[in-house]
Structures are given as structure tokens and as C-alpha cells.
C-alpha atoms as one frame of an Amber mdcrd trajectory, in Angstrom:
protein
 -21.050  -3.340  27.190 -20.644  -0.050  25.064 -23.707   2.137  25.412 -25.780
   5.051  23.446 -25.770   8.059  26.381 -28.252  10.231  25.142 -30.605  10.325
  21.893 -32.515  13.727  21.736 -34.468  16.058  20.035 -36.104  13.762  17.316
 -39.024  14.846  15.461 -39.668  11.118  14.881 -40.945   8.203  17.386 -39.361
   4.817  16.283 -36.647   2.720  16.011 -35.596   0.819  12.821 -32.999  -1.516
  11.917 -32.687  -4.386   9.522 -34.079  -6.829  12.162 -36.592  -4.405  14.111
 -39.310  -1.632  14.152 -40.137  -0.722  17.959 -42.472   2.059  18.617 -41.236
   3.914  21.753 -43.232   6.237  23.602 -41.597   9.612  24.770 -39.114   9.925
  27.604 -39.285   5.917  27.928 -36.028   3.865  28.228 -35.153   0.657  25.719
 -32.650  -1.785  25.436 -31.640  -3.621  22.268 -29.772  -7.112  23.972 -27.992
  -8.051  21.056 -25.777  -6.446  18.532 -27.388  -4.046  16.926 -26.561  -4.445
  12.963 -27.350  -1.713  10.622 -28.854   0.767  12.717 -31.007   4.223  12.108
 -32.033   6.423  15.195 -35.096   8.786  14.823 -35.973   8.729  18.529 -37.602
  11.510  20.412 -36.164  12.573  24.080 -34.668   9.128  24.759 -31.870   7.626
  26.418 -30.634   3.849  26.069 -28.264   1.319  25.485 -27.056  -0.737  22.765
 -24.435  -3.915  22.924 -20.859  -3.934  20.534 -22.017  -3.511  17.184 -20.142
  -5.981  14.713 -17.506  -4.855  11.459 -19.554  -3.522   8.706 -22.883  -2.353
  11.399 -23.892   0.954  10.167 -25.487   3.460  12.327 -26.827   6.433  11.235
 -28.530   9.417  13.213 -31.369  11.589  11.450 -33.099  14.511  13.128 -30.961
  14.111  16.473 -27.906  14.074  18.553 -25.754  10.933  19.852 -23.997  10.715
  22.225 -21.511   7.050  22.547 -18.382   5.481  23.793 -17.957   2.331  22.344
 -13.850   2.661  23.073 -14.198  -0.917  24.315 -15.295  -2.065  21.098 -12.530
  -3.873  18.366 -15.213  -3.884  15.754 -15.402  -1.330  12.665 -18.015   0.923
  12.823 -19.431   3.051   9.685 -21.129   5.535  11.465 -23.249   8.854   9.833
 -24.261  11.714  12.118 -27.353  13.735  11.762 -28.221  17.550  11.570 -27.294
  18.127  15.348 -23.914  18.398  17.085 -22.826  14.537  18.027 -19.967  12.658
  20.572 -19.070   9.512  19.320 -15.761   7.458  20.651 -14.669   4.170  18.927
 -11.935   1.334  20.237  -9.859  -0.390  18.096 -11.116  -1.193  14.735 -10.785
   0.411  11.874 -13.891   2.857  11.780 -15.623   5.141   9.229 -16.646   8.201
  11.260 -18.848  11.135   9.135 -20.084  13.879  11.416 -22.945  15.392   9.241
 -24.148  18.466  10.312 -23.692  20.292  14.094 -20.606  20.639  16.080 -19.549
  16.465  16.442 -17.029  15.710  18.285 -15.470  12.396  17.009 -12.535   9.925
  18.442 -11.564   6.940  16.519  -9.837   5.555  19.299  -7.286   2.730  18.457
  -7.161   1.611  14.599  -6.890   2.863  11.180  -9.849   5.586  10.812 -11.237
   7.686   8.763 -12.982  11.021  10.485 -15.496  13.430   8.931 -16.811  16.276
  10.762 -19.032  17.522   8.054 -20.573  20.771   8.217 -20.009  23.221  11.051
 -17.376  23.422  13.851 -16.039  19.648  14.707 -13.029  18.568  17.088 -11.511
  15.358  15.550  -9.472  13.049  17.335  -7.774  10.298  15.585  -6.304   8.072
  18.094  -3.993   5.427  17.810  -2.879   4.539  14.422  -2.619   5.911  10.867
  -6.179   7.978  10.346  -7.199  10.014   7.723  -9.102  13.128   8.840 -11.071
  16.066   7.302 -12.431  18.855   8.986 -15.139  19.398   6.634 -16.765  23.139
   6.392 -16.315  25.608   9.559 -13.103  25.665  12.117 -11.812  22.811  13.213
  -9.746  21.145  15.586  -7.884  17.880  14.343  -5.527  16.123  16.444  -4.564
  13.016  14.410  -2.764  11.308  17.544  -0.601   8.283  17.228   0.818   6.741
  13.925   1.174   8.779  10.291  -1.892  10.235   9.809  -3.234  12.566   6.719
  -5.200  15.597   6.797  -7.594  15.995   3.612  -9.266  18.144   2.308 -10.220
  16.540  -0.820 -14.188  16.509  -0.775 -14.007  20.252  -1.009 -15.795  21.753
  -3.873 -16.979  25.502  -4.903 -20.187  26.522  -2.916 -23.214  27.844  -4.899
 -22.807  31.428  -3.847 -19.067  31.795  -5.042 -18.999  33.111  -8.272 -19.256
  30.887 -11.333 -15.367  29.913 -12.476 -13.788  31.064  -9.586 -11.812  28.232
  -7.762 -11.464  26.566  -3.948  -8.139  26.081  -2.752  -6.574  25.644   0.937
  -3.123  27.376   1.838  -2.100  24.216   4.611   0.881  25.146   6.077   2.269
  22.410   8.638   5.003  24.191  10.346   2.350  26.395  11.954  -0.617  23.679
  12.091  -2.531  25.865  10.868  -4.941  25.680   7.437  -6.854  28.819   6.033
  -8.697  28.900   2.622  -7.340  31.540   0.047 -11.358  32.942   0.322 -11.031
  33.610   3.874 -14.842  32.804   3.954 -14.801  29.170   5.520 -12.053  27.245
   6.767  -9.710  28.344   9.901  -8.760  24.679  11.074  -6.256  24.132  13.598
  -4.523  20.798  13.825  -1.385  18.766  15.406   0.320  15.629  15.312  -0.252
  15.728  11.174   2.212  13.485   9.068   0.462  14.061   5.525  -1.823  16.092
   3.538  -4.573  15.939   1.189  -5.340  19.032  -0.508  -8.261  19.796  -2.867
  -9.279  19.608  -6.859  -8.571  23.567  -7.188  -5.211  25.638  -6.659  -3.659
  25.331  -3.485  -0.580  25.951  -1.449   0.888  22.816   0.712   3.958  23.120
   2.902   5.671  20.565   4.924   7.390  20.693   8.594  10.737  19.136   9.916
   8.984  15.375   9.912   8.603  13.107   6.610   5.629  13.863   4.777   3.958
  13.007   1.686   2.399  15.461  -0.083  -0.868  15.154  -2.219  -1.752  18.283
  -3.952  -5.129  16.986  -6.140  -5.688  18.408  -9.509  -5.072  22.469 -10.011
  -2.429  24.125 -10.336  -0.509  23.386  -6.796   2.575  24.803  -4.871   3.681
  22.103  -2.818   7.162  22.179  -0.812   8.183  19.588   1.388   9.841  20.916
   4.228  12.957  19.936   5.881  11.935  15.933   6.298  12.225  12.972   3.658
   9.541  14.160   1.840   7.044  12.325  -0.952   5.396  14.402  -3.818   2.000
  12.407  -4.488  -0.474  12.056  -7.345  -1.869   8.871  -5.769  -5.227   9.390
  -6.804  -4.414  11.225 -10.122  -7.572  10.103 -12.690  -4.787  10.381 -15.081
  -1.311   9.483 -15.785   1.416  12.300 -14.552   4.716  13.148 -16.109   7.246
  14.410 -13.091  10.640  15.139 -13.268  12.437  16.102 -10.288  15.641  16.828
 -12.249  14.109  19.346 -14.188  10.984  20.728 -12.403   8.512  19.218 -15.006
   4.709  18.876 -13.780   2.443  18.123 -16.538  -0.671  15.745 -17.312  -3.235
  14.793 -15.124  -3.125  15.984 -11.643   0.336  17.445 -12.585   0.000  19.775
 -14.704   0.203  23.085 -13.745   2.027  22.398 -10.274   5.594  23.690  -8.888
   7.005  22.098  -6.023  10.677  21.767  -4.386  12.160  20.044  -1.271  10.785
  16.366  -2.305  13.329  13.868  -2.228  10.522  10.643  -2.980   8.008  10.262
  -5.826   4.274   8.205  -6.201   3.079   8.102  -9.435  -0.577   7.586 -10.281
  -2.525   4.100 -10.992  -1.896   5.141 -14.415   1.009   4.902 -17.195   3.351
   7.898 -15.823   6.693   9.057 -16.731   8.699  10.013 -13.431  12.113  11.488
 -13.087  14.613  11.510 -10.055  17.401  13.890  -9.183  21.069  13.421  -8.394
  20.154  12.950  -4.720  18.957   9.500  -3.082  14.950   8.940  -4.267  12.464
   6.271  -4.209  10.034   6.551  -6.938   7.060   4.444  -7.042   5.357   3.925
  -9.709   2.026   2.486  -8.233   0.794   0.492 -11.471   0.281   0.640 -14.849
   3.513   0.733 -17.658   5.481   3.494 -15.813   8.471   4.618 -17.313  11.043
   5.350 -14.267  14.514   7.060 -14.713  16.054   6.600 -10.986  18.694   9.668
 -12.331  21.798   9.699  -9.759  21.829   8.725  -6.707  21.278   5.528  -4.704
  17.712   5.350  -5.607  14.734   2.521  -4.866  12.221   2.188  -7.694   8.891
   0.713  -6.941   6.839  -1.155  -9.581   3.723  -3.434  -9.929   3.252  -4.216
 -13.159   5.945  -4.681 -16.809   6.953  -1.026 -16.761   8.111   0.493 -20.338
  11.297   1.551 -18.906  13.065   1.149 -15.215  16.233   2.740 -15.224  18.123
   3.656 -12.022  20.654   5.671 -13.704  23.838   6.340 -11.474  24.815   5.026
  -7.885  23.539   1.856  -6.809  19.901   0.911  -7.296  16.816  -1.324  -6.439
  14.108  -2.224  -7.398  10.869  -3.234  -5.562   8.194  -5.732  -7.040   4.592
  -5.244  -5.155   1.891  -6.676  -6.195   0.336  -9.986  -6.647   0.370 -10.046
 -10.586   3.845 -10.533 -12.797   6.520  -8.418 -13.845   8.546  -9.511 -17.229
  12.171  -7.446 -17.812  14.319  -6.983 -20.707  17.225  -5.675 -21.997  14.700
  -2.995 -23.375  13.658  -2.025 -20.065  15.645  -2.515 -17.690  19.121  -0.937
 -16.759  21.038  -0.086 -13.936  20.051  -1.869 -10.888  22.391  -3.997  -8.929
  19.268  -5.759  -6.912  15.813  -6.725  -7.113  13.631  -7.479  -4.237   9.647
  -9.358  -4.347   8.055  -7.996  -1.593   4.463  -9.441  -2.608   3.151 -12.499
  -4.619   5.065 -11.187  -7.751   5.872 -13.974 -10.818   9.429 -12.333 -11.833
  10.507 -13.067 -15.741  14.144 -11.984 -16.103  14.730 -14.508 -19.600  15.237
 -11.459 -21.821  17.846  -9.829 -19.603  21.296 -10.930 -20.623  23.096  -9.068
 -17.424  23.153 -10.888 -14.545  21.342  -9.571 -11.322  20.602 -10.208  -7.745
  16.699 -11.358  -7.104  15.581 -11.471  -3.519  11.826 -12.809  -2.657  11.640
 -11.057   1.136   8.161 -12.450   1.831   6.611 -14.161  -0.746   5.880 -17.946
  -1.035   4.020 -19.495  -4.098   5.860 -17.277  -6.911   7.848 -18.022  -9.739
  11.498 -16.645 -11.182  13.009 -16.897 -13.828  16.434 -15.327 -14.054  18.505
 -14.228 -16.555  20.869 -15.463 -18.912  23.623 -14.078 -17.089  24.976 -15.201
 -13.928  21.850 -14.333 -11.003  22.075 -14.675  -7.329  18.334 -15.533  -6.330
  17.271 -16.149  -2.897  14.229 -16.598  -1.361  12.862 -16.819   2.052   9.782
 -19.530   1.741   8.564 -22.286  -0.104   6.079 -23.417  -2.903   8.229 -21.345
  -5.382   9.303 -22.443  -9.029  12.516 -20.979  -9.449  14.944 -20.728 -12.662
  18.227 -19.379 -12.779  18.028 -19.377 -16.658  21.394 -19.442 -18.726  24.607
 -18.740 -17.116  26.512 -19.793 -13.978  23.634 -19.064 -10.881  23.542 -19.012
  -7.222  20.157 -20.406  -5.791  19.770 -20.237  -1.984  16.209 -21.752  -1.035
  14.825 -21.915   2.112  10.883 -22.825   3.162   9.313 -25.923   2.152   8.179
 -27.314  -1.260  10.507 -25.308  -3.547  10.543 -26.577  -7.388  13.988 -25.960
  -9.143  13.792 -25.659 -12.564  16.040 -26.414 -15.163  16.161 -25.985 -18.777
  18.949 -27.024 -22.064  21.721 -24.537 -21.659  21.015 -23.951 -17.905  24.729
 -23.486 -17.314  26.659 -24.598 -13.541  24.280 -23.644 -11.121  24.722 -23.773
  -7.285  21.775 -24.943  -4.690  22.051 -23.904  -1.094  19.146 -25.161   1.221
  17.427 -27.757  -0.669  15.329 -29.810   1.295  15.689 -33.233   0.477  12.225
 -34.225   1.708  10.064 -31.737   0.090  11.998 -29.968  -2.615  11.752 -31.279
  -6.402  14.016 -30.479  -9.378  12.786 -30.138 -12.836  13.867 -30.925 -15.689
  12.958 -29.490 -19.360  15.768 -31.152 -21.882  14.316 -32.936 -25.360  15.075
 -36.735 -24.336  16.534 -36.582 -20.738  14.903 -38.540 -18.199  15.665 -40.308
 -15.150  17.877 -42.761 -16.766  20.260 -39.759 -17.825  20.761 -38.768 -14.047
  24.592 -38.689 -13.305  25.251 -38.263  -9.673  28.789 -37.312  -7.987  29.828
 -36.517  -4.483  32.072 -33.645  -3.530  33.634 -32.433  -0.886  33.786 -35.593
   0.823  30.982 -36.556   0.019  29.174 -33.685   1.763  27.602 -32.197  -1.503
  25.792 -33.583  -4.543  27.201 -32.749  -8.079  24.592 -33.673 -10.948  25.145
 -33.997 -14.413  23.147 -36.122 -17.578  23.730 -37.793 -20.193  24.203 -36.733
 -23.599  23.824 -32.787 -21.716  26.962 -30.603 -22.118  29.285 -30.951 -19.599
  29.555 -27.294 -19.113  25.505 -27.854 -17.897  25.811 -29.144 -14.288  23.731
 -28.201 -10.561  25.945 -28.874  -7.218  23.149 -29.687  -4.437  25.034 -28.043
  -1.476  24.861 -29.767   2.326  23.023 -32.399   0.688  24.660 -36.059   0.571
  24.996 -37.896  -2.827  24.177 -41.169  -1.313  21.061 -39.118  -0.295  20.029
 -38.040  -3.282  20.228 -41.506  -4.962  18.207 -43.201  -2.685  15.257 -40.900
  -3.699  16.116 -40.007  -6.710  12.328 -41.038  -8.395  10.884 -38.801  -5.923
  13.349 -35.819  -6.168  13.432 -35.433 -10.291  10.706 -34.697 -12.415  10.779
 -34.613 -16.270   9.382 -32.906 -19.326   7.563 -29.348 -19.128
């Protein structure tokens, strides 16, 4: 059982939570004996216990201190501290930690965190796993611990007595974990084991060590430099779409504009329509939503999209392109050039029909998607089942594996090859004005060891060779195996 320490010097007398309101005398012990749920202490000069709290429990302190190790714990915890200096450790979920006022000391133990210390002087400790911590106002110490964590300092904003106009930024520099406000007035934090930063809405300065970072100035005009690492330049949370170029220094619109930066080799664009520009050296651009347009430049580069973009161009070397997501993505000779493979990392529907070059499609993880290649000659593979999958027009390779696949085929399909179709489960479809089962023509080959089908009154030229798969096989279930019309 976790427990609550200490809870002290309350100017208040009771207890409340959604389920209870317990008057408690002063200096008298309770005991809550079952999970506590959403949770406010106001408690005067009293110590006690409380049980594991459950994911999405809030507690809340008001008027006093708390003092808790719930490291045992592998429930989330959304915690708020109160006006007074608090110690709070958490185990292994994925916990919302805000310090409020005093000097808190907060550890999110194991998980994914986020730590707040508020106002005053706070020591943050992230634990295991990728946390995002923020100091808040006064010196801190931030030790992000395990995993890729990211020190922010977005929530910043001018204090009433600075003068009106007169802007908030942070100089972070991570080389010397060290982070000092260009006012001098308030922050002097201290931190290690930092992977990324946050910085504010204001002008600030943002270095990078030796290790990969990304970089997030915020809006302002920023100087951001990425160190000696594989460094990202973000605008993640840009309200606006950005236009970057790392070819020729350009930083303008939304959180852009107005920023210099060097030593970035990767780019994240905004949730917005952005226009982002590689160099002649090896970059991954992500576009992160909306109609990007995305010039890879030279270089073996990796372009990341989520949605149609209005142009995805890799430029020189060879060049990929990543589909995330769970909505579709349709690609034309319009607006798309210059990459030698795509890959479907996500539930992405892939429509390649207006693409007349042949390309390689790989679906890494995703089951229950559909592709549609193009009317050259496509190598599509993909690594489970329940997917609809059409090599379009020219002469395809289609290697299957998973359960429940659904080839499709339509007039002018060209001589497609099938590896791994699963005779059981698998289903071919077929969209030709006036074929049906009747016009199924099947042919062994290689002794028998493969299926060649053909139809009547269908070009010759139009034919799909079922590889590993006997023809005897395939006639025996043929009703089951075909299906017709659209």
C-alpha cells in the first residue's frame, strides 16, 4: 500500500472527495481503505494513509504540504500541489505532476511524465522513460533520468512588473546544462540527462550538445543550433503553418518567422500546410499533417507525411517516404517525384492510380488498409492481413503475408505475380464488365507447383501467377476463392 506521510499546516478541517466529506479533528489519524478517486486535501496537522489511487484520480493539495511515495503504484496520477513546498514520488504510469507554489520536490518514477514545479525553487526528477519537465519560476534542479526527455519552458509569459512590450526569452544552453533568462531576474536552472528542449513564445537562444536533439524554439524570433548530434529543428506546436528551408536558411510564417538556426540535419513541420526544404546532406523531414509541400533536396533523405501533401519530392540520392496516420494518402504524377520506396507505418489507405512510375510500397505494420498501386510496374508487400490490395496497370509483384488479404483486380491489370496467398483465407477480386466465374482459366506451372490464371474474352497480356499455390488447389475452391463485380 502507497501512503500520504505527512499533511500539515492547513487552515481548513475536512476531507473531500467525490465519494466523501469526513470532518477530522486536529492531530487525529484517518484512513481512507479504498482507492481514493479524485481527491482534495485541506487537512490541518494530520498524518495518514491512502491506498493506490487509479489512472485519471486527481489529487490536489490547497493550503498545505504533502508528502507521498506511491513508487509502487502503475497507475497515472494527475496530481496539483498547493502553496507550500511538497514531496511527491510516482511508479510507473504515466503521471501529470504540477508543483504549485513552495519548494516541491517531484519524481515521476517509471513512465512517460510530465513534471511542473511551479513557482519557487523545485528539484525535478523524471525517472524512467521519456518525461517532459519544466522548472517553472525560481532555480531549479531537473534531472530528466532515463529515456529522451524534453525540458520546456513553454508556459513562460512576461510578469506584470516587466515593462509593457518588452519580451521573455531563455538562453538554454545544453553543453553546459545550464539555462539563464536574458533578464537575469528569474530563472538559474540547472539540469542533466536532457535530450530536447522547449523554449518559450518570446526570443530565445537554444543550443544543442554532442547527443541527438530536437529543438523547439516557440514563436519569436529564435537562435537555435543543434550541436554536434543528429539534430531536429521543430515547430511542432506552431499555431500556424511554417515555411523552412534548410538549403537556403529561410524561416518565415508562423512560429518561423524571424528565427536563424544551423547544425540541424532533420525537420518537423507544424499540424499545418508548411513548405519545408532539405539540404544536400541526408534529412528526414516530417511534415506532421496538413498539405505539406516537401522538397527532400540531395541527399538520401526520409520524408514523413500524414495526409495528400501538395508536393513530396525527394530530389537527389535515394529517398523514402513514410505514411503515418490512420487516414489516406492519394499520389500523383503532380506530386510526387523522386522516391525509390514507400513504407505504411500506420492504418494508411495508399492511392498510387495517378502515378504512372512504378514504385516500391511496403505496409511494415498495418493490417486492414488498402493500396492501390500504380500504373507502372509496383513491388507491394505487406506484413498482415485484412488488406485490399491493387497493383493497378502494369506488370506487379504482390507478396502477402497475414490472413484474410483481398487481391484486387481490375481491366488492364497487366501480369501480376502473387507470393504468399493463403489458399484458405485469401480472396481475389475481380472488376471486368462481363467476367465471372465461368471466364476463370486456370494453368499449372512449374510442375504444377504454381497457379497461372487467365479469362475469357480478357487480353492475354492480362494474367496473375498464384505462386507456391497448386492449380489443382485452386480449382477445387475456386467459388470460394473468386469474387466478382465491384
Amino acid at each position: 500500500m502507497s501512503s500520504i506521510k505527512y499533511i500539515r499546516n492547513s487552515n481548513y478541517s475536512d476531507i473531500n472527495s467525490d465519494w466523501a466529506s469526513v470532518a477530522v479533528p486536529m492531530n487525529e489519524v484517518y484512513k481512507i481503505a479504498s482507492s481514493f478517486g479524485d481527491f482534495l486535501a485541506e487537512t490541518p496537522n494530520e498524518s495518514g494513509y491512502l491506498q493506490d489511487f487509479q489512472t485519471g484520480d486527481i489529487l490536489s493539495v490547497v493550503n498545505t504540504s504533502i508528502f507521498a511515495d506511491f513508487s509502487d503504484s502503475s497507475n497515472a496520477l494527475d496530481f496539483t500541489g498547493g502553496d507550500l513546498g511538497d514531496v511527491l514520488v510516482t511508479g510507473s504510469g504515466d503521471d501529470i505532476l504540477n508543483g504549485g507554489s513552495g519548494n516541491d520536490t517531484l519524481d515521476g518514477g517509471d513512465g512517460s511524465d510530465v513534471l511542473n514545479g511551479g513557482d519557487d525553487d523545485d528539484t525535478l526528477d523524471g525517472g524512467d522513460g521519456s518525461d517532459i519537465l519544466e522548472g517553472g519560476l525560481g532555480t531549479n534542479t531537473i534531472d530528466g533520468g532515463a529515456g529522451t526527455n524534453t525540458l520546456s519552458y513553454a508556459s513562460f509569459t512576461a510578469r506584470n512588473e516587466y515593462q509593457p512590450g518588452r519580451f521573455f526569452g531563455v538562453g538554454v544552453d545544453m553543453a553546459g546544462g545550464r539555462g539563464v533568462d536574458q533578464l537575469e531576474t528569474i530563472l538559474q536552472d540547472s539540469f542533466s540527462n536532457i535530450s530536447n528542449l522547449r523554449l518559450t513564445a518570446f526570443e530565445d537562444n537554444g543550443y544543442g550538445d554532442g547527443n541527438n536533439n530536437v529543438i523547439e524554439g516557440g514563436a519569436g524570433g529564435d537562435d537555435l543550433k543543434g550541436g554536434n548530434g543528429i539534430d531536429t529543428l521543430s515547430y511542432a506546436h506552431s499555431t500556424a503553418g511554417v515555411g523552412v528551408s534548410f538549403a537556403s536558411d529561410l524561416a518565415t510564417q508562423g512560429d518561423a518567422e524571424g528565427d536563424t538556426f544551423s547544425g540541424f540535419e532533420n525537420l518537423l513541420g507544424s499540424a499545418h500546410a508548411d513548405f519545408l526544404v532539405g539540404n544536400d546532406d541526408n534529412n528526414t523531414i516530417n511534415g506532421n499533417g496538413d498539405r505539406d509541400q516537401i522538397y527532400g533536396n540531395g541527399g538520401n533523405d526520409r520524408l514523413v507525411i500524414s495526409d495528400t501533401p501538395d508536393v513530396v519530392n525527394g530530389g537527389g540520392g535515394t529517398n523514402f517516404l513514410f505514411l503515418m496516420g490512420t487516414g489516406s494518402v492519394s499520389l500523383t504524377s503532380d506530386n510526387f517525384a523522386a522516391i525509390e520506396t514507400i513504407y505504411i507505418r500506420n492504418d494508411v489507405d495508399l492511392d498510387m492510380s495517378g502515378v504512372t512510375t512504378g514504385t516500391r510500397i511496403v505496409s511494415q505494420t498495418s493490417a486492414d488498409v488498402e493500396i492501390i498501386g500504380t500504373s507502372g510496374a509496383d513491388r507491394i508487400q505487406v506484413s498482415r492481413g485484412s488488406n485490399i490490395i491493387e497493383g493497378g496497370a502494369g506488370g506487379d509483384k504482390i507478396i502477402a503475408s497475414g490472413r484474410d488479404n483481398t487481391f484486387h483486380f481490375e481491366a488492364g491489370f497487366g501480369r501480376d505475380n502473387v507470393y504468399g496467398f493463403n489458399l484458405n483465407v485469401d480472396h481475389i477480386s475481380v472488376d471486368i464488365e462481363g467476367v465471372d466465374v465461368n471466364d476463370v482459366i486456370l494453368r499449372g506451372l512449374n510442375n504444377g507447383r504454381d497457379t497461372l490464371v487467365t479469362f475469357n474474352d480478357v487480353a492475354t497480356s492480362n494474367k496473375i501467377i498464384l505462386h507456391d499455390v497448386a492449380s489443382a488447389d485452386v480449382q477445387a475452391a475456386v467459388n470460394e476463392l473468386f469474387v466478382f463485380g465491384a
